[in-house]
NUDO-436880 format. One line per 2 residues: number of its first residue (from 1); their letters; for each residue y negated, z negated, x negated of C-alpha. Coordinates in Angstrom, 3 decimals, always signed. Layout:
<nodes>
NUM	A	Y:Z:X | ...
</nodes>
This chain:
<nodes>
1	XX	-76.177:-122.925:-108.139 | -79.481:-124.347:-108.096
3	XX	-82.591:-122.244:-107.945 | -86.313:-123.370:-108.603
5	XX	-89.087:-120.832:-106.676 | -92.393:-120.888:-108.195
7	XX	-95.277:-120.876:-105.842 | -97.029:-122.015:-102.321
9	XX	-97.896:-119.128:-100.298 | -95.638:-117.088:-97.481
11	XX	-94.553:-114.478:-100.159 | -92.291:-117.793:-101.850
13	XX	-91.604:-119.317:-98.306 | -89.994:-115.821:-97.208
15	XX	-88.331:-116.036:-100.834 | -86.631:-119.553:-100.187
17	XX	-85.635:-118.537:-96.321 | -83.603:-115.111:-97.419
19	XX	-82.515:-117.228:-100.300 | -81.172:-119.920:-97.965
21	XX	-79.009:-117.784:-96.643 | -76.557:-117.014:-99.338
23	XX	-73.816:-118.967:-99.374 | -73.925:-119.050:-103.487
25	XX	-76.733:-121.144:-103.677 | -76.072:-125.253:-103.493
27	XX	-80.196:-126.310:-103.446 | -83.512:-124.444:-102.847
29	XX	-86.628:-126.504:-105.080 | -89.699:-124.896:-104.462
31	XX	-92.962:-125.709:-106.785 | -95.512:-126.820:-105.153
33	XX	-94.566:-125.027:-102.113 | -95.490:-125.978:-98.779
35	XX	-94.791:-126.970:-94.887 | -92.443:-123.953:-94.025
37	XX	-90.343:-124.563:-97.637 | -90.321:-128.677:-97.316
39	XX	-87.751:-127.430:-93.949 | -85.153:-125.701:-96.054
41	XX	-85.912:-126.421:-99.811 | -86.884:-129.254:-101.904
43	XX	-90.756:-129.083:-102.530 | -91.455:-130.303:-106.455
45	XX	-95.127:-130.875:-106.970 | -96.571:-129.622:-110.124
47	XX	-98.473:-127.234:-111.131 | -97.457:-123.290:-112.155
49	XX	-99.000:-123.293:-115.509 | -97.980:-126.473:-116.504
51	XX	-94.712:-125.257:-118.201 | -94.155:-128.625:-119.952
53	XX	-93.501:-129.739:-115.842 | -91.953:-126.656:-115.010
55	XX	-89.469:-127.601:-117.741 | -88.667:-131.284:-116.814
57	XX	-88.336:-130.104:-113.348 | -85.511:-127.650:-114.602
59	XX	-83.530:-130.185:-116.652 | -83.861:-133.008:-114.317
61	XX	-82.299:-130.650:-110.699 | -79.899:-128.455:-113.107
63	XX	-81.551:-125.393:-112.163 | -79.715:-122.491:-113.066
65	XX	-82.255:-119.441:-112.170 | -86.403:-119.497:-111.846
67	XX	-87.665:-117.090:-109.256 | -91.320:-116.178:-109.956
69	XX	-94.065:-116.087:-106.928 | -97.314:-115.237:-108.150
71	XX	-99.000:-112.863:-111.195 | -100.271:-116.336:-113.131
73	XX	-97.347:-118.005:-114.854 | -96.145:-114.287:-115.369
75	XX	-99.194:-113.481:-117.511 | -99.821:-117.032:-118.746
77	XX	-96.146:-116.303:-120.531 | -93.654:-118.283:-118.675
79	XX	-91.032:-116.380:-119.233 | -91.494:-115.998:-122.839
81	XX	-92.200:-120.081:-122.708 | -88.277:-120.200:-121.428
83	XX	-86.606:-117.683:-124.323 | -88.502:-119.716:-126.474
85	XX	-87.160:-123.152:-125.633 | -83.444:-124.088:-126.710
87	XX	-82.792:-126.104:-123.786 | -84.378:-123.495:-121.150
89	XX	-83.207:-119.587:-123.137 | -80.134:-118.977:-120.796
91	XX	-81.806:-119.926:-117.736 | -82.679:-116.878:-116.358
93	XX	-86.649:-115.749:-115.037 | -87.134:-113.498:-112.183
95	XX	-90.249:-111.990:-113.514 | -91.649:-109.895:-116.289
97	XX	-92.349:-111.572:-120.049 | -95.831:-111.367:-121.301
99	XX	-95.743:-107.729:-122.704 | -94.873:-106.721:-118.927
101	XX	-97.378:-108.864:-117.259 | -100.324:-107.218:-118.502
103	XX	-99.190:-104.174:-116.117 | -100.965:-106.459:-113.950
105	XX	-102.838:-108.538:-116.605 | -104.972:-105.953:-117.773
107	XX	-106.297:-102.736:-116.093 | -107.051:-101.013:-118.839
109	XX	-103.440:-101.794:-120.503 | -102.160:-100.248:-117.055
111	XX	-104.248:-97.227:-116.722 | -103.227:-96.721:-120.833
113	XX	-99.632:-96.851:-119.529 | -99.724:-94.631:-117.015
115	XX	-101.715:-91.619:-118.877 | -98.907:-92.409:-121.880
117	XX	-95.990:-92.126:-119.370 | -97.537:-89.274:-117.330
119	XX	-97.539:-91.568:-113.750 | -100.261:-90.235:-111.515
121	XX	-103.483:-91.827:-111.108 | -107.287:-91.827:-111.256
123	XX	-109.438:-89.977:-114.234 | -111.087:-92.813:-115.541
125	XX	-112.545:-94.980:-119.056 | -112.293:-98.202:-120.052
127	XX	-116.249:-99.801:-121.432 | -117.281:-102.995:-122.819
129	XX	-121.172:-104.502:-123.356 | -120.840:-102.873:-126.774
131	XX	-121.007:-99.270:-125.299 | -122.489:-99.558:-121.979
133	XX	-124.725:-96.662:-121.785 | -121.422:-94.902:-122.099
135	XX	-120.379:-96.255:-119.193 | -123.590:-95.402:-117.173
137	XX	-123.170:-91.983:-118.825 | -119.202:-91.563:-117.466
139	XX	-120.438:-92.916:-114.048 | -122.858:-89.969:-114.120
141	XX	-119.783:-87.595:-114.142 | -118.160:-88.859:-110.966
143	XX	-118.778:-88.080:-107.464 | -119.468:-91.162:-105.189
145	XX	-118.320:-93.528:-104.114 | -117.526:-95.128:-107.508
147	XX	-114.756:-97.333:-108.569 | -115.167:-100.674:-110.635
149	XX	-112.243:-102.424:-112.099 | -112.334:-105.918:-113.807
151	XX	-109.441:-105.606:-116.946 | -108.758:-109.428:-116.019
153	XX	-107.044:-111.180:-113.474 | -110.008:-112.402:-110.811
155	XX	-108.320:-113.772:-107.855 | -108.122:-110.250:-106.038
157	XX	-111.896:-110.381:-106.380 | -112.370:-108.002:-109.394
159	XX	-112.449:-104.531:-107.719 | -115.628:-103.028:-106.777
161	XX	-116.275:-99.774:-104.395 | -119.960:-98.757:-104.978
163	XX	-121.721:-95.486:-103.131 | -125.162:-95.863:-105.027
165	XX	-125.202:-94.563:-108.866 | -127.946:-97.248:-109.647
167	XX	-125.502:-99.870:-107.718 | -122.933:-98.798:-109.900
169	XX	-124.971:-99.000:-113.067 | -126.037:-102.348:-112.043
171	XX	-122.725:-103.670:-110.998 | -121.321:-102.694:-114.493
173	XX	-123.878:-104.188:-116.669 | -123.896:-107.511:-114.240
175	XX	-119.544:-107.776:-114.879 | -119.890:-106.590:-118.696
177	XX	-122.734:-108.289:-120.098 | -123.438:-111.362:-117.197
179	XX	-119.649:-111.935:-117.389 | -119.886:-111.563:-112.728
181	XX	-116.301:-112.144:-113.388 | -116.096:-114.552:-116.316
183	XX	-113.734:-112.763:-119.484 | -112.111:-110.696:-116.575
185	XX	-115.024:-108.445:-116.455 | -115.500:-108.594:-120.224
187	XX	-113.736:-105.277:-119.793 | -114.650:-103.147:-117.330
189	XX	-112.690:-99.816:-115.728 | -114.222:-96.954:-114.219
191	XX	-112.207:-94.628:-112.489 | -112.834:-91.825:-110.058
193	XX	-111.863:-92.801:-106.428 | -108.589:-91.745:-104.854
195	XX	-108.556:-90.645:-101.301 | -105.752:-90.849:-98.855
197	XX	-104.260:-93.394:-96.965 | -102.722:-96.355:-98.941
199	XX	-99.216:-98.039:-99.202 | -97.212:-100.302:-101.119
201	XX	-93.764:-99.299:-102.822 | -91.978:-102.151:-104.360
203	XX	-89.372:-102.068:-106.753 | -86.917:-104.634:-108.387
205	XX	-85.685:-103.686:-111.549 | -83.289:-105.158:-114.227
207	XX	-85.003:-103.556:-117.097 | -82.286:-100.518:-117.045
209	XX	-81.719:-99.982:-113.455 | -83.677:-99.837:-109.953
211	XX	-83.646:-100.550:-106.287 | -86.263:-99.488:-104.239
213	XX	-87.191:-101.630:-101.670 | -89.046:-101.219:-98.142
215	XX	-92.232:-99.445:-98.116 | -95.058:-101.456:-96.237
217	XX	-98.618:-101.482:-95.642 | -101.436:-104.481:-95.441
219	XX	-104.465:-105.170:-94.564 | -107.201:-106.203:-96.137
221	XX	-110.763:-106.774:-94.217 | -110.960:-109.851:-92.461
223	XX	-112.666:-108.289:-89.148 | -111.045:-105.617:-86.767
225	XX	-111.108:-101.961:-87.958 | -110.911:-102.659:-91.493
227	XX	-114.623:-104.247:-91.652 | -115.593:-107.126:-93.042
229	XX	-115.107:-109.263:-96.533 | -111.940:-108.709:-98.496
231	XX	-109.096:-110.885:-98.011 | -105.877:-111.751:-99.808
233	XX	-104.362:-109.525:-96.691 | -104.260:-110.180:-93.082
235	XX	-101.546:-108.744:-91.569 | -98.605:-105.752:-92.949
237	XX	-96.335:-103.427:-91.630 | -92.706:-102.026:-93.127
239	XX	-91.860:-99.322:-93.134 | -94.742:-97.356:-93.389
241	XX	-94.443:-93.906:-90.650 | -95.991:-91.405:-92.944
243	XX	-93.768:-92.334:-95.993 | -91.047:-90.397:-94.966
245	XX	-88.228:-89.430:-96.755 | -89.880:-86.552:-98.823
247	XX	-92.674:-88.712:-99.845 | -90.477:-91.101:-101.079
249	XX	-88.645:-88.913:-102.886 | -91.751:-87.922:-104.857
251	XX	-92.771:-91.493:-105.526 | -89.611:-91.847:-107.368
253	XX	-89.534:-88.719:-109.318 | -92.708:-89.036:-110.290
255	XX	-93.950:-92.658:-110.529 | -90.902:-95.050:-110.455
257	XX	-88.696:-93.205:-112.869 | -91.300:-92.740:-115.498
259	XX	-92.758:-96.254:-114.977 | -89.142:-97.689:-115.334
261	XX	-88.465:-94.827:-118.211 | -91.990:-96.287:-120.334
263	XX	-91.527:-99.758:-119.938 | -87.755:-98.791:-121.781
265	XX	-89.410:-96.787:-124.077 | -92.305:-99.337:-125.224
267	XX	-89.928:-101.785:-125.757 | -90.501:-103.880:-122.775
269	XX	-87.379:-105.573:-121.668 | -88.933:-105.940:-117.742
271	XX	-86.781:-107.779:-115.268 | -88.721:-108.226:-112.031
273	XX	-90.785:-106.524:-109.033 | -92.735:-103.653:-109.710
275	XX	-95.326:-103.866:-106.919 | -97.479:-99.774:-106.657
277	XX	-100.115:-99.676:-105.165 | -99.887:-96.010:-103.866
279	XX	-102.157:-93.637:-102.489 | -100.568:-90.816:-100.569
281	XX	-102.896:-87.736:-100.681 | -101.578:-84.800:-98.572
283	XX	-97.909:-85.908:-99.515 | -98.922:-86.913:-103.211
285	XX	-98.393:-90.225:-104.466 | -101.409:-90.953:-106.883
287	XX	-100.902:-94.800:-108.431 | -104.102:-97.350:-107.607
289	XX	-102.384:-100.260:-109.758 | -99.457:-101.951:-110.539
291	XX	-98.599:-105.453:-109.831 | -95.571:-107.506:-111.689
293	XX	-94.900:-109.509:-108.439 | -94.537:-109.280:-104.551
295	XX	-97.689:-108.937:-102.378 | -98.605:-111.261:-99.941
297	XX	-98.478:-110.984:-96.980 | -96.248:-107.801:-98.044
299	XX	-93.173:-109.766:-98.720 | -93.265:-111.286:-95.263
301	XX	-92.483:-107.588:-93.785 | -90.426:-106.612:-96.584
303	XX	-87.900:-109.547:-97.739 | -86.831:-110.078:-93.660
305	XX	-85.708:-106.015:-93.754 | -83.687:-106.557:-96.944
307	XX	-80.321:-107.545:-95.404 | -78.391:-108.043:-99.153
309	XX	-77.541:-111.200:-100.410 | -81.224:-111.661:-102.468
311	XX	-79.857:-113.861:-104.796 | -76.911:-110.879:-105.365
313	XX	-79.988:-108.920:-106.718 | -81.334:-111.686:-108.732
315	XX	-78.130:-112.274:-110.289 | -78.439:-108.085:-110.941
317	XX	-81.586:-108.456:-112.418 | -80.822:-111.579:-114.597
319	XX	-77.390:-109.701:-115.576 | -78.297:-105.964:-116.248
321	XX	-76.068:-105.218:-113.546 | -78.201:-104.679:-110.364
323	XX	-76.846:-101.011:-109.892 | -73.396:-102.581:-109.165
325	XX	-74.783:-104.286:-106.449 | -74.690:-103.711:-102.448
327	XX	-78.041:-102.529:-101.408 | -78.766:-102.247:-97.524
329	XX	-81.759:-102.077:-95.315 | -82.237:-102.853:-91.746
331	XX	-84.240:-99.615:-89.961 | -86.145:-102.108:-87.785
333	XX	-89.589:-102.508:-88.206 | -91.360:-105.378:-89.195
335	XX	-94.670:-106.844:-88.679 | -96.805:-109.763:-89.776
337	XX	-100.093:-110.932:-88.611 | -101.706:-113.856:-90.563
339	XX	-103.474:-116.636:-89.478 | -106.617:-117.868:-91.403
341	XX	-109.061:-120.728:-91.250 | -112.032:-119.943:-89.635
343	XX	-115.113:-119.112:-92.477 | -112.496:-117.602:-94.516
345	XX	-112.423:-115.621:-96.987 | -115.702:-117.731:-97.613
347	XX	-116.065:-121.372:-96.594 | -113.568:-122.803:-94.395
349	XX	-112.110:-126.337:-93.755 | -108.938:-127.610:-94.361
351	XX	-107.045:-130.359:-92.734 | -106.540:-128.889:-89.349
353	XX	-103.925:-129.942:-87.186 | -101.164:-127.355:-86.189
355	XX	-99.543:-127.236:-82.985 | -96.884:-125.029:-80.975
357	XX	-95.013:-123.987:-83.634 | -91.708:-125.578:-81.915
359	XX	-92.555:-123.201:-79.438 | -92.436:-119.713:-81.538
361	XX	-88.814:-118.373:-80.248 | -88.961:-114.587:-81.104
363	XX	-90.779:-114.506:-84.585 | -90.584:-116.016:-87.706
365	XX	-93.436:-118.253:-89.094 | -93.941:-117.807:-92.642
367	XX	-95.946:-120.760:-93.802 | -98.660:-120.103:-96.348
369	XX	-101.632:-122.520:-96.638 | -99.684:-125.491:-95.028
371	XX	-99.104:-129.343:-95.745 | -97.456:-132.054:-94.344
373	XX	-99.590:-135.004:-93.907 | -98.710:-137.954:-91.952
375	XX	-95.674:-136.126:-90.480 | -98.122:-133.311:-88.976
377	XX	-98.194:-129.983:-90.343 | -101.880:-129.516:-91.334
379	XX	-103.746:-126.113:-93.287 | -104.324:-126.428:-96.309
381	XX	-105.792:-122.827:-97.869 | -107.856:-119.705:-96.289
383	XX	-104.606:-117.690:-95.329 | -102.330:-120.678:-93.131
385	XX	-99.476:-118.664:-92.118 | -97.913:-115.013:-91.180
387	XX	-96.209:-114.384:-88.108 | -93.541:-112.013:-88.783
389	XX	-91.761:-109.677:-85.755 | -88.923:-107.151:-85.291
391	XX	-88.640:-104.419:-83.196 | -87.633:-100.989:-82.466
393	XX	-91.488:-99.516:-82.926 | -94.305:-100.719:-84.470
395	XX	-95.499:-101.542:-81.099 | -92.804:-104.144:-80.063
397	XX	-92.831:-106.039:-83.332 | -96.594:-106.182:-82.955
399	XX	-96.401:-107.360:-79.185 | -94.006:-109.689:-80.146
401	XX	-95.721:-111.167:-83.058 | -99.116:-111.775:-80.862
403	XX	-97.373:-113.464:-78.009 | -95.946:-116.355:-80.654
405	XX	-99.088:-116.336:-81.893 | -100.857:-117.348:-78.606
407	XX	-98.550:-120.256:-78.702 | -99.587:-121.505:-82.137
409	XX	-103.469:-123.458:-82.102 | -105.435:-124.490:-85.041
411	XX	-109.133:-125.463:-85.090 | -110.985:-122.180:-85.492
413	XX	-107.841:-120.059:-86.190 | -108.764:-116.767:-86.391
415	XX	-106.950:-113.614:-86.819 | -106.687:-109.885:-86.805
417	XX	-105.705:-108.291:-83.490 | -105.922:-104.631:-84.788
419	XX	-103.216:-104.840:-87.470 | -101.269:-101.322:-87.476
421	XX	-104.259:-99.882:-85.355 | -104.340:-96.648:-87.835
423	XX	-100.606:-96.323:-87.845 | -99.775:-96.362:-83.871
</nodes>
């Protein structure tokens, strides 16, 4: 069989290596993808929302399965795009159709979801330009420090944490009425801050049935000690210490089961990852947001753990059938520490040279903002590549992880050397 990944970053190249190693798949194509993928898959140019492409590359390679990276195509309607088309309707998507999407597509769609369904989360409204001094009015109810949501997709850029009440205020009429976030922010949600130390919980899901997979936690300030700019994530850990069994436990009593449960009941035929963002509060799991995809860098901790045949579950997913499928998990830990281009996650400059990567004997480079250009492997993005470890503790995965990376060099490389620091 031949399968077609969607996507560039390390999330899709740690799709295409645990893919490569099942023994049912003939060829990997990944679109665009990057330096890590062009080793072990074909890399397709084109772009994800061109589904026209996306189509011709299908036909042309006999692909028999598309495997979703990123929350774009997802919410653009690729899937649907697919059932739609005679040619493409029994190919199957790994990924949610539109109606799913907006879990992720639209805050205020989420937050609705979860208050129908009875998941746990944040007390909050959802207000437009039309009734902004409602919104200054519901921001008067909440303690500080106060919680600003863009409904739209904005690059990871659409959350704001505010301690000032006339910050707030500001911030909400600058994202409703000066569009700060173009029609993301046309919608804005307010929502009282959770606190508690954060996680991830992932789930893969065949619309009917469940597996849970690895817990894991990122990071995402670009300087030491969680200071610093926002990032798309700089480093993660699986599993997480303080979700223990118990914990667990409650997450899927009271947040997977009901999430899974309400998609069934709305009618939403879901077959994909259900990313949670979790806050654990004194051993209660209180839900930040959902995502319809993997995280990145996430999946670079929590796809090497899974030691199933992936494309077994994708065949579950794509099937109905994923609770008759083998289901195992390695109890080594996992680390990854990414590597970004110096200026980012402002300006930074592409094109650099990579060397020492032949080198790297005891991780596993995930490649992320990476090109091949005149037979050199050159960055290409903010976030170049994750350098993922096992070990027995957090510790040795870590140590592990930093030693390759002191054999890797790009001009003005610059990483995280704290990652785990709050967890060791």
């Amino acid at each position: 069989m031949n399968i077609l990944i969607l996507g560039s970053g390390g999330r899709e190249h740690a799709f295409a290596l645990k893919l490569s190693q099942s023994n049912k798949i003939n060829q990997l194509f990944v679109a665009p993808g990057n330096a890590g993928t062009d080793k072990i898959a074909k890399n397709i140019n084109i772009s994800l929302t061109d589904f026209e492409a996306v189509k011709k590359t299908v036909l042309e390679n006999e692909i028999k399965m598309v495997v979703v990276g990123p929350e774009v195509p997802l919410v653009a309607g690729i899937h649907d795009f697919f059932l739609a088309d005679e040619d493409l309707k029994n190919i199957p998507v790994i990924g949610p159709k539109k109606d799913g999407a907006l879990l992720e597509g639209s805050k205020d769609f989420s937050k609705q979801f979860m208050q129908k369904h009875g998941v746990p989360t944040a007390r909050y409204q959802s207000f437009t330009k039309e009734n902004l001094t409602e919104g200054f009015a519901f921001l008067e109810t909440l303690a500080p420090p106060f919680v600003l949501k863009a409904d739209g997709l904005a690059a990871g850029k659409g959350v704001l944490i505010l301690n000032s009440l006339e910050e707030a205020k500001a911030e909400l009429e600058e994202m409703v009425s000066n569009n700060k976030f173009g029609e993301a922010s046309s919608t804005v949600v307010i929502e009282e801050f959770l606190k508690g130390i954060e996680l991830s919980v992932f789930v893969l899901t065949d619309g009917k049935n469940y597996k849970i997979l690895p817990s894991a936690k990122d990071y995402k300030r670009i300087s030491e000690g969680d200071t610093g700019l926002n990032t798309g994530g700089m480093g993660a850990i699986s599993p997480v210490p303080f979700a223990d069994e118990a914990f667990l436990n409650k997450v899927e009593e009271l947040v997977v089961k009901p999430t899974i449960a309400g998609l069934l009941k709305d009618g939403i035929d879901y077959r994909g990852f259900i990313f949670i963002g979790l806050m654990n509060d004194n051993g209660n799991p209180s839900v930040v947001e959902y995502n319809v995809r993997m995280g990145d860098p996430e999946t670079e901790v929590v796809l090497p753990r899974i030691e199933s045949d992936l494309f077994d579950l994708f065949d579950g997913v794509a099937n109905q059938n994923l609770d008759e499928k083998s289901f195992k998990v390695t109890s080594k830990t996992a680390t990854t520490v990414m590597l970004v281009a110096g200026g980012y996650p402002e300006a930074y400059e592409k094109n650099k040279e990579i060397t020492g990567l032949e080198n790297v004997t005891e991780s596993t480079v995930f490649h992320a903002g990476t090109i091949i250009k005149d037979n050199k492997v050159v960055s290409n993005g903010g976030r170049v590549m994750a350098v993922t470890s096992f070990g027995d503790t957090i510790e040795e995965a870590l140590e592990k992880s930093y030693r390759s990376i002191a054999k890797i060099s790009f001009d003005k490389m610059n990483y995280r050397k704290d990652i785990g620091f709050d967890l060791i």
